[in-house]
DSSP file (Angstrom, degrees, kcal/mol; ACC not computed):
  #  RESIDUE AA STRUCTURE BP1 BP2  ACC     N-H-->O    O-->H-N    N-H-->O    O-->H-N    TCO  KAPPA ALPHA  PHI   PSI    X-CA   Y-CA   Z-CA
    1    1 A X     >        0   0    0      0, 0.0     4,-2.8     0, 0.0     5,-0.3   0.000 360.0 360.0 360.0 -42.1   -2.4    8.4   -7.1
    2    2 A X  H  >  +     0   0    0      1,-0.2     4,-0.8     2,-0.2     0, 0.0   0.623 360.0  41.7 -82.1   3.1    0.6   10.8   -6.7
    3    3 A X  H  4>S+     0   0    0      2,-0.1     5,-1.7     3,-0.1    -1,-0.2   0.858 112.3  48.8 -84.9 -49.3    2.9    8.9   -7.2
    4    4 A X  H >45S+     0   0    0      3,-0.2     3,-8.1     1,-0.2    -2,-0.2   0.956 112.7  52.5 -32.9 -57.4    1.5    7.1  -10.0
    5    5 A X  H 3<5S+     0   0    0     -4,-2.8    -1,-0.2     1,-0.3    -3,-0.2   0.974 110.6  50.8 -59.4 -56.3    0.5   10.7  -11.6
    6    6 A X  T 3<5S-     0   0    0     -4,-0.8    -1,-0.3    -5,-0.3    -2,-0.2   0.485 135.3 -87.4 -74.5  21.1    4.3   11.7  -11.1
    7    7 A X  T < 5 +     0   0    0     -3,-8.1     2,-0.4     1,-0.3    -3,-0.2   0.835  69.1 150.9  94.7  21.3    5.4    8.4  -12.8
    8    8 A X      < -     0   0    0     -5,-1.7    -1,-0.3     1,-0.1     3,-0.1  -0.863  19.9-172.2 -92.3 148.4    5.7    5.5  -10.7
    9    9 A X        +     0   0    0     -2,-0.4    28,-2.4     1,-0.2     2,-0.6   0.883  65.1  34.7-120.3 -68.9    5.1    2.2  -12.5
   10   10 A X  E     +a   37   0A   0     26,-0.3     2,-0.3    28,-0.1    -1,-0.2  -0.859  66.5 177.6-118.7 108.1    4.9   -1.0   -9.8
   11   11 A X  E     -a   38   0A   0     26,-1.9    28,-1.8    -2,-0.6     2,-0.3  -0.910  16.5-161.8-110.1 147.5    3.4   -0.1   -6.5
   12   12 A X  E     -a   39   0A   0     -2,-0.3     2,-0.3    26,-0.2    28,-0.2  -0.924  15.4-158.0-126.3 142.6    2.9   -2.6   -3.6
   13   13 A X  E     -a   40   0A   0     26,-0.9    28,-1.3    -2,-0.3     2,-0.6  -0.854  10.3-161.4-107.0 135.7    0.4   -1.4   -1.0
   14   14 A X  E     +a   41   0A   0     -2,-0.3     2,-0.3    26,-0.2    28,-0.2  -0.927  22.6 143.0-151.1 135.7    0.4   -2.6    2.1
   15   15 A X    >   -     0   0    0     26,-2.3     3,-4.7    -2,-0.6     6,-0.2  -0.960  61.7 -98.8-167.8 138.1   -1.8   -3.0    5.4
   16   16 A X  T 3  S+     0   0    0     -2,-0.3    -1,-0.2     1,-0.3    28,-0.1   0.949 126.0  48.7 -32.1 -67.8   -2.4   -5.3    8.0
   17   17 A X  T >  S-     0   0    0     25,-0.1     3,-1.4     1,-0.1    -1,-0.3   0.833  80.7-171.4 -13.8 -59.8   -5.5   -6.1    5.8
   18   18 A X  G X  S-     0   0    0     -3,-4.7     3,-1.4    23,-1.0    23,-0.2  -0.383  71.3 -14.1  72.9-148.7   -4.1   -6.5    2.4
   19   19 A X  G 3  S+     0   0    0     21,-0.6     5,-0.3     1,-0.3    -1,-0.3   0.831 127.3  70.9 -42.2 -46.9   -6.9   -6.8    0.0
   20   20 A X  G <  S+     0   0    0     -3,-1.4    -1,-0.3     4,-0.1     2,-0.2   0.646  75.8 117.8 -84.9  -8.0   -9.7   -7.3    2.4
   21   21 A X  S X  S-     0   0    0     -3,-1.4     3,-2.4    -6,-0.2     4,-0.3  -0.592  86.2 -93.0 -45.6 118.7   -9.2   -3.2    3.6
   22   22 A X  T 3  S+     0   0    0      1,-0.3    -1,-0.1    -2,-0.2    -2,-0.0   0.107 113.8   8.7 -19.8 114.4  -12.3   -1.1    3.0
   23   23 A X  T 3> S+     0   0    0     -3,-0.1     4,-2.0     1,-0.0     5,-0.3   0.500  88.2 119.5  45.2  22.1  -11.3    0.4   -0.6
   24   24 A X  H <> S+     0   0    0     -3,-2.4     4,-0.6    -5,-0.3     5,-0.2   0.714  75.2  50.3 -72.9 -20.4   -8.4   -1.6   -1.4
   25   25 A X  H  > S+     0   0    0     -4,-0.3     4,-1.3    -6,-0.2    -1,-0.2   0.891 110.3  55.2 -79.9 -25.4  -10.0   -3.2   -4.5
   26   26 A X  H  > S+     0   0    0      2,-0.2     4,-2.9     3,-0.1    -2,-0.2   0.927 109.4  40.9 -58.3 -55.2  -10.9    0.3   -5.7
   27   27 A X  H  X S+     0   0    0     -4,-2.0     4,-1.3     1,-0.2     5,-0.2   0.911 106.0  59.4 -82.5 -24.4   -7.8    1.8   -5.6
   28   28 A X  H  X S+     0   0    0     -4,-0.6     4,-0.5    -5,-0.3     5,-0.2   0.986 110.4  50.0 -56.0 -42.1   -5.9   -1.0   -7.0
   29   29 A X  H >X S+     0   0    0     -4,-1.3     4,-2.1    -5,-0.2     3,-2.0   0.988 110.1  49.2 -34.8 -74.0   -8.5   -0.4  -10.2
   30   30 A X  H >X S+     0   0    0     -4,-2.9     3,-2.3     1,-0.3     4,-1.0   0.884 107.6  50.3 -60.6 -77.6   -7.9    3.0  -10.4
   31   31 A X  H 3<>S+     0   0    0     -4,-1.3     5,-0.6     1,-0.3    -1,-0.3   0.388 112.7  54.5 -74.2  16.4   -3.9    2.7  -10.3
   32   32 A X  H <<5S+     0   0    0     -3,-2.0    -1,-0.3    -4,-0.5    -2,-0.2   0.698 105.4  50.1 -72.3 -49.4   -4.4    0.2  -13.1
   33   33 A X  H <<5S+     0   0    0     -3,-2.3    -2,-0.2    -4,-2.1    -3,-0.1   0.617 105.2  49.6 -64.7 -23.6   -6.1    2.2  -14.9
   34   34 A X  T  <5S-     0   0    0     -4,-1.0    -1,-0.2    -5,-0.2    -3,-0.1   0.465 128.7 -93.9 -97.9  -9.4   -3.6    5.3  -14.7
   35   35 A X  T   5S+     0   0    0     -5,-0.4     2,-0.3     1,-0.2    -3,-0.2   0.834  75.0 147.4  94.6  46.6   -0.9    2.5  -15.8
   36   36 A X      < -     0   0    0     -5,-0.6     2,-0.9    -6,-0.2   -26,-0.3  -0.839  54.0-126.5 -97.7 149.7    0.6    1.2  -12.5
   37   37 A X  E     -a   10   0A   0    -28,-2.4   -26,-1.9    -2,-0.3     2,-0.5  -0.897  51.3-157.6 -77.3  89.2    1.9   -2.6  -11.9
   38   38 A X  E     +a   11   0A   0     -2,-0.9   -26,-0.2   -28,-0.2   -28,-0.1  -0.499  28.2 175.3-112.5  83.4   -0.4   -2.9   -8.6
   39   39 A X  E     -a   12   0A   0    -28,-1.8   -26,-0.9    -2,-0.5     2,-0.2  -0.052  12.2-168.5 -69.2 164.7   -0.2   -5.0   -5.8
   40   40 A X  E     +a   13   0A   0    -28,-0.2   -21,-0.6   -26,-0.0     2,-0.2  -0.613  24.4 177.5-125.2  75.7   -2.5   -5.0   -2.4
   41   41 A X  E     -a   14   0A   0    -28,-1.3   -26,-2.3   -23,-0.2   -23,-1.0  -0.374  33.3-122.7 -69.7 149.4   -0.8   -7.2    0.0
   42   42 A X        +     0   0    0    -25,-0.2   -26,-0.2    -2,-0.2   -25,-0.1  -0.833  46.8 164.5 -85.8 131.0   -1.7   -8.2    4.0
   43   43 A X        -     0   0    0     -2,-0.5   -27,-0.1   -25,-0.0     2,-0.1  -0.245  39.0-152.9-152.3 114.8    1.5   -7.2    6.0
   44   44 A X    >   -     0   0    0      1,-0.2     3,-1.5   -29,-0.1     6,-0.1  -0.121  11.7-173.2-128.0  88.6    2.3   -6.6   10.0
   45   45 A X  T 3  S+     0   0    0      1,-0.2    -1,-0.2    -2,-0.1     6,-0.1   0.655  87.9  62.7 -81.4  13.0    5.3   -4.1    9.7
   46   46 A X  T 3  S+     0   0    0      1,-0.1     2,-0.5     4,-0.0    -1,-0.2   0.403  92.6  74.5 -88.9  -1.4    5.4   -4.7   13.7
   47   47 A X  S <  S-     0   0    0     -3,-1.5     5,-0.2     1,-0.1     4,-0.2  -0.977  73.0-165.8-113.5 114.1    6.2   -8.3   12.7
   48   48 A X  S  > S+     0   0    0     -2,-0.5     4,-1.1     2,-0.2    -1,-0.1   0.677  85.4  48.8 -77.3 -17.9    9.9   -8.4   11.4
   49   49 A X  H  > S+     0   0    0      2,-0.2     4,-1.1     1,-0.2    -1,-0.2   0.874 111.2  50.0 -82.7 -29.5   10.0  -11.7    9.8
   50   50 A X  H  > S+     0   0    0      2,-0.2     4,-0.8     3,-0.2    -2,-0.2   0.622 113.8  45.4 -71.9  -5.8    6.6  -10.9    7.8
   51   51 A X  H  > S+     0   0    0      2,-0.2     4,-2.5    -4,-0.2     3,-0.3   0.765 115.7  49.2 -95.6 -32.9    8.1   -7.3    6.5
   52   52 A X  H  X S+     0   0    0     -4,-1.1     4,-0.6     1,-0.3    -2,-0.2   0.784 110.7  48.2 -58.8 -19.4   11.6   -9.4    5.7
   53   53 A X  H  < S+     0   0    0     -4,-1.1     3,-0.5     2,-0.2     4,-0.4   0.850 110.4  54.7-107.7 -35.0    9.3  -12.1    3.7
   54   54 A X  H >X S+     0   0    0     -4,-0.8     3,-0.9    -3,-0.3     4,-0.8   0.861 114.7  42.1 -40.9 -52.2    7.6   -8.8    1.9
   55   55 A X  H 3< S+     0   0    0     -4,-2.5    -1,-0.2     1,-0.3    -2,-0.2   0.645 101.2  58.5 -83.1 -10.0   11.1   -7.7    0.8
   56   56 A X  T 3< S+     0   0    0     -4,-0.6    -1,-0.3    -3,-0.5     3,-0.2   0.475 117.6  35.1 -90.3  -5.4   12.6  -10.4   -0.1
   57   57 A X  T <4 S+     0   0    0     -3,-0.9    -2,-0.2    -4,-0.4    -1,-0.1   0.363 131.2  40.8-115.4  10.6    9.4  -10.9   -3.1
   58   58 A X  S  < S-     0   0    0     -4,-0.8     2,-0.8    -5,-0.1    -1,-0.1  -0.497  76.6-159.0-151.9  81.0    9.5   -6.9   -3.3
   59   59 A X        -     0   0    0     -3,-0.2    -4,-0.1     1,-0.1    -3,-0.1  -0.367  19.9-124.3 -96.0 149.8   12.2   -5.3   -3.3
   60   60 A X        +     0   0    0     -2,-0.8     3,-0.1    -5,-0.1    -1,-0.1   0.069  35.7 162.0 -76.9 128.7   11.9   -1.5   -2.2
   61   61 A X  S    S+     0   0    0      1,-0.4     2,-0.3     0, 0.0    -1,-0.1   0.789  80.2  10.6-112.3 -10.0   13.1    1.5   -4.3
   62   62 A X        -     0   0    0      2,-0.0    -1,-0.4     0, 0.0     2,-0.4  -0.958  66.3-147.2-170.8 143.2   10.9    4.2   -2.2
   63   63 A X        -     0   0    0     -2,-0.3     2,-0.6    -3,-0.1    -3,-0.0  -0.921  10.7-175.5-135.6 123.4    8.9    4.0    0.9
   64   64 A X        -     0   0    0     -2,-0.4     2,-0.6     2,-0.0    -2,-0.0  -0.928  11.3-159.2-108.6 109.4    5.5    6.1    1.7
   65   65 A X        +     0   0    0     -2,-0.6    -2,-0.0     1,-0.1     0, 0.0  -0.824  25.1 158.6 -85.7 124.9    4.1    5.7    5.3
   66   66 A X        +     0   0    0     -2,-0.6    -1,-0.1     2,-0.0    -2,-0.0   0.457  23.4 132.9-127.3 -30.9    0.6    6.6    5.2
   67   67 A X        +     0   0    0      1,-0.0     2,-0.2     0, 0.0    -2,-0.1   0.119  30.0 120.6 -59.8 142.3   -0.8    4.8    8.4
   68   68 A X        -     0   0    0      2,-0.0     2,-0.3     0, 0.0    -1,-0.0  -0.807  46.9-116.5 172.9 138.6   -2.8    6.6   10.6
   69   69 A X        -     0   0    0     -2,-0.2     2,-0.5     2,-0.0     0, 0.0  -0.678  13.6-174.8 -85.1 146.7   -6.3    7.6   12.9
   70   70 A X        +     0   0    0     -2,-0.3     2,-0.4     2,-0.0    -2,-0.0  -0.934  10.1 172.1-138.1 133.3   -8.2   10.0   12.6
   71   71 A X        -     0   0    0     -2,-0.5     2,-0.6     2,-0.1    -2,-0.0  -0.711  19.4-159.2-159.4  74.0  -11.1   10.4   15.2
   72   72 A X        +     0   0    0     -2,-0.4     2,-0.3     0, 0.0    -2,-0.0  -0.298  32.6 157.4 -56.5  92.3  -12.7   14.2   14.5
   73   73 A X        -     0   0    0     -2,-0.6     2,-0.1     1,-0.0    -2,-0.1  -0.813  52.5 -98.1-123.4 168.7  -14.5   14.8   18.1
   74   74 A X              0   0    0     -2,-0.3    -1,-0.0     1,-0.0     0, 0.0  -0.214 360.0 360.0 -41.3 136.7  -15.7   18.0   20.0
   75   75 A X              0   0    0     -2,-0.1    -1,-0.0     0, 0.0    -2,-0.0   0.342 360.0 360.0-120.9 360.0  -12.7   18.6   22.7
C-alpha cells in the first residue's frame, strides 16, 4: 500500500506461497483498486535458479523485504 500510495504502478509480490498465502488475493484487490499492475507469484528466494527465472520475466527496479515471524509470548 505504500508504495502504491507514493506512486508505484507494477508490483510483483512474492512468497514461497504465491497466491495461495493467507490474504494474498485481498491485497492484490486492494492494490488494483488504488491503480497498481499486480502480481502475486510463488517464489523460494533460497532457491537461486527460481529467483533468476523470477527476474528474467520481472525485471526489478526496487526491492522491499518484508519477510518475517512474529511469535508475541510471555518471556
Amino acid at each position: 500500500r505504500w508504495a502504491v500510495e507514493r506512486g508505484a504502478r507494477k508490483l510483483v509480490l512474492t512468497s514461497r506461497r504465491g497466491s495461495e498465502a493467507p490474504g494474498a488475493a485481498e491485497l492484490e484487490r486492494e492494490l488494483t483498486e488504488l491503480g497498481a499492475e499486480t502480481s502475486v507469484l510463488a517464489c523460494d528466494v533460497t532457491d537461486p535458479e527460481a529467483v533468476a527465472r523470477l527476474l528474467d520475466q520481472h525485471p526489478v527496479d526496487a526491492v522491499f523485504h518484508a519477510a518475517g515471524v512474529l511469535d508475541d509470548a510471555s518471556v
